[in-house]
Residue, then its C-alpha position, 0 to 999 in steps of 0.5 A: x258742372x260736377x264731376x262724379x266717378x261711376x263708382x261714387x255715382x253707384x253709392x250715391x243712387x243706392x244710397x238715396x235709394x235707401x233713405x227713400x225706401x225708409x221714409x216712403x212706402x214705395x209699394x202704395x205707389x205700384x199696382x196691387x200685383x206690385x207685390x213681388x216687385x224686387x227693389x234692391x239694387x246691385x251694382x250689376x243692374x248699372x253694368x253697361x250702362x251708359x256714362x249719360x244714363x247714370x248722368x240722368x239719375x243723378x239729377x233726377x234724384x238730386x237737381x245737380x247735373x253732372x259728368x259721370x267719369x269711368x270707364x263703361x264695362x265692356x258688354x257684348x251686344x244682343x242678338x236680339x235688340x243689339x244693345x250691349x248687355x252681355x257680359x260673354x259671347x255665345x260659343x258652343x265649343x266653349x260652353x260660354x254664352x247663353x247670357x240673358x238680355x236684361x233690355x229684350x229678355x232674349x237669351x243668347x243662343x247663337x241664333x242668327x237667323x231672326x225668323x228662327x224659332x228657338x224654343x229656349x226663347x220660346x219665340x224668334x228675334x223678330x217675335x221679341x222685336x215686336x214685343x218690344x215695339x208693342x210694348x215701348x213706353x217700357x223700351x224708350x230709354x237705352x241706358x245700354x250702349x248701342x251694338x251691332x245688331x237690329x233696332x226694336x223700333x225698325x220693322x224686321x218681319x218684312 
């Protein structure tokens, strides 16, 4: 098995991503309201994530197998789905927080209390959980590590 650095693993995805998005029109493949999808890719959108997730594109996009070696960036967890997504704590005094989950879309207020309205979020955590649950062909990979916080495939209404 090959080794590869998180760092190289980034280049090579944006790479292939790039002679793909040259000698196909991605957009013949989507939806029609496809349209206002964005298709770049930043090095944000691999912050977080998983040695083991990176590990999975690089075969799909290549056939090799390999280690994805490096550090994870330490994320915090949701308060949401529990995943570690965000990258600072919510803390009223210090003005810091209010990081938006890219797994949930739930936007770290301090809430604790699932059943809590909160109207930022436009809803609950047990309100996102079951969008989540409803929705899991979207959720079923993790490619963020596991926090402390609730699963989205638990029922939390009861």
């Amino acid at each position: 098995m090959r080794n590869i650095s998180r760092e190289k693993c980034f280049e090579l995805i944006c790479s292939v991503r790039d002679i793909v998005e040259k000698e196909i029109d991605l957009h013949q493949y989507f939806d029609e309201d496809s349209s206002n999808i964005n298709m770049e890719l930043s090095e944000m959108d691999f912050e977080g994530v998983s040695n083991g997730y990176l590990s999975e594109i690089i075969y799909a996009v290549t056939g090799y197998e390999v280690e994805v070696i490096g550090e994870v960036e330490e994320l915090f967890p949701c308060p949401c789905c529990g995943l570690k997504t965000l990258t600072e704590l919510y803390d009223k005094s210090a003005g810091t927080g209010y990081d938006i989950c890219p797994s949930c879309k739930w936007q770290d207020d301090g809430t604790t209390d699932i059943n809590s309205y909160r109207s930022i979020n436009k809803g609950s955590i047990v309100d996102y959980l079951n969008k989540l649950r409803s929705n899991p062909n979207q959720y079923y990979k993790n490619k963020w590590l596991n926090g402390k916080g609730y699963d989205y495939h638990e029922d939390v209404s009861k």
